[in-house]
N, C-alpha and C positions, 0 to 999 in steps of 0.2 A: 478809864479802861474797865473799870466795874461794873460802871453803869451799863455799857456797850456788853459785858459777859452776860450781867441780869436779865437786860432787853432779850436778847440773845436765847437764852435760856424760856424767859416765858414764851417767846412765842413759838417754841420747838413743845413748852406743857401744851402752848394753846392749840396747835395744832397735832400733836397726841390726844387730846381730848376731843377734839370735832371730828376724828376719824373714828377713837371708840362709841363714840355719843353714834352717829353716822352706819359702824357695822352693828351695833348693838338693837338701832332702829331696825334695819335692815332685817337683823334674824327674827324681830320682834312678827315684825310683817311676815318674814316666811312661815314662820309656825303657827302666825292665825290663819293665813291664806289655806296651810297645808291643811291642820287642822277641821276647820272648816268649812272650807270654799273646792279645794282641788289640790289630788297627791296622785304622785307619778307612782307605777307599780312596774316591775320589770315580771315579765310571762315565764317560766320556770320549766314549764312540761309542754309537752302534745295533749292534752287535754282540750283544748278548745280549735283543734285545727278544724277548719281551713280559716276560720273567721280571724283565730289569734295564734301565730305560732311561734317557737321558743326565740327567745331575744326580742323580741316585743316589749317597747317602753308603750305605755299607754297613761293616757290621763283620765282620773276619776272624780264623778261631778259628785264631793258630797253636799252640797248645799241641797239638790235635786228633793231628793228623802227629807233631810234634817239631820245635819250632821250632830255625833255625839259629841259632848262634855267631857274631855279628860276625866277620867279617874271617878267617874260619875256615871249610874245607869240614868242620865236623862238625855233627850232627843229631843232638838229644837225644833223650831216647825218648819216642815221639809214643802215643798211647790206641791209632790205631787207621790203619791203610796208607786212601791215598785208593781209594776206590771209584765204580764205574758208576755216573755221575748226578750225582755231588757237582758243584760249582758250585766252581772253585777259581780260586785268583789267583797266577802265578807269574812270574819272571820269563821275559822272553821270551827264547828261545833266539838267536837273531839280532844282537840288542840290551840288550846285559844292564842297561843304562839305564833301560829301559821293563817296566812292569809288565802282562801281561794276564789277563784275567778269560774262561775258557769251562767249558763242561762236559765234564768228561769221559767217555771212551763206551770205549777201551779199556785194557786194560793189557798190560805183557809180555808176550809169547808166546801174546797171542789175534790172530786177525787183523780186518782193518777191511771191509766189500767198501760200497760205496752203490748199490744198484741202485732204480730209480725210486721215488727221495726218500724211501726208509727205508732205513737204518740196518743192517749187518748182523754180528754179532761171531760168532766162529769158525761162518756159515752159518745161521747165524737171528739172525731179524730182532727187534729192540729191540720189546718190544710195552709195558714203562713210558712209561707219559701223554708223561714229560717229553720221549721220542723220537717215539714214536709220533703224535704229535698235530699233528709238525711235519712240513715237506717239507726232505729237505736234497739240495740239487743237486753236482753231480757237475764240480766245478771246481778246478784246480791238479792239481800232478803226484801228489799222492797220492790225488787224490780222482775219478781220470778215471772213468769207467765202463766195466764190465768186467776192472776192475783192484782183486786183492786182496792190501793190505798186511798185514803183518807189524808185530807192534810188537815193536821187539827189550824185552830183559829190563830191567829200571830206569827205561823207559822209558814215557810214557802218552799216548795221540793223542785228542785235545780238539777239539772242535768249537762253535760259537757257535751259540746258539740262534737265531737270525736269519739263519739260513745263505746267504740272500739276499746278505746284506752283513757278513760276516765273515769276518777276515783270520785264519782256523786252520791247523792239522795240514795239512788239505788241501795247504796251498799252500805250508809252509815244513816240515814235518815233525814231529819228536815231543819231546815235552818231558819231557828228564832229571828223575830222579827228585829232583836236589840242587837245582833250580829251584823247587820248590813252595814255597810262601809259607805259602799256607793254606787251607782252608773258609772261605767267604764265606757265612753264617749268618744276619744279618739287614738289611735295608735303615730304617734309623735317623731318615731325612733324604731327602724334605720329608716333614712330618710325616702327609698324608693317606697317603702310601705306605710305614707303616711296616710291615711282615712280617718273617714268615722266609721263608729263602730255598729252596724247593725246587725 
């Protein structure tokens, strides 16, 4: 009867163990994948309407750039540098807490100018859909009118697509290069508004 209790008993350890062994792989994989492959961001504001709007689950490519190092200023080596248009999620410069989500419109050593709600990088105007189509007003200290910024180098000035009501570059300035998270690719969640994102 002992024997039958022991039997008994190991294989209830043994299979206690191949299931922790089993979830413990499992989260191993989710935190490298999250970390530096692809993490899901839920949309928060009207900030990016009509492209992204509140309740928005979307997935983000960080491999794309070069995803960061845990707890480390270092950046693996990324496919390809963000560019004019992408849709990226980084952290916010102000509050390194908080995560936000806009498009980017310049980079380093081009300049910014907004004269009546288009868009202007080193002296012409954004003629891509994704600027073009929209109206962006002339609000905060970087975005007065008449006033043409500079983006310094490592640097990128992001603007929301709902420029109506969003908190960007305009108003707080430009966001370091070691801030970027990643491309924001496709919208996953609710399922009628599944896309990609351009």
């Amino acid at each position: 009867m002992k024997e039958k209790n022991t039997s008994a008993k190991t294989r209830i350890w043994s299979v206690l163990r191949e299931w922790t062994e089993s979830l413990l792989i499992a989260f191993m994989l989710a935190m490298v994948i999250r970390t530096f492959f692809v993490q899901a961001f839920k949309i928060p504001t009207g900030s990016m309407r009509q492209t992204l709007i509140e309740g928005d689950v979307i997935l983000v490519n960080k491999f794309l750039y070069g995803p960061k190092i845990p707890f480390m200023d270092i950046r693996l080596f990324g496919l390809r540098e963000p560019r004019r248009g992408d849709v990226i999620v980084f952290i916010y410069p102000k509050n390194t807490k908080k995560d936000f989500i806009k498009r980017l419109v310049a980079v380093g050593g081009e300049t910014v100018e907004i004269k009546n709600g288009t868009v202007y990088v080193n002296d012409k105007p954004l003629t891509d859909p994704v600027f073009s189509q929209r109206y962006y007003y002339n609000r905060g200290s970087w975005g007065e009118g008449g006033v043409k910024i500079r983006v310094p180098e490592n640097n990128f000035f992001v603007l929301g697509d709902n420029s109506a009501s969003s908190e960007d570059s305009r108003y707080w300035g430009f966001v370091p290069r070691k801030n970027i998270l990643g491309k924001a690719v496709l919208i996953y969640w609710p399922f009628p508004r599944v896309r990609i994102i351009r």
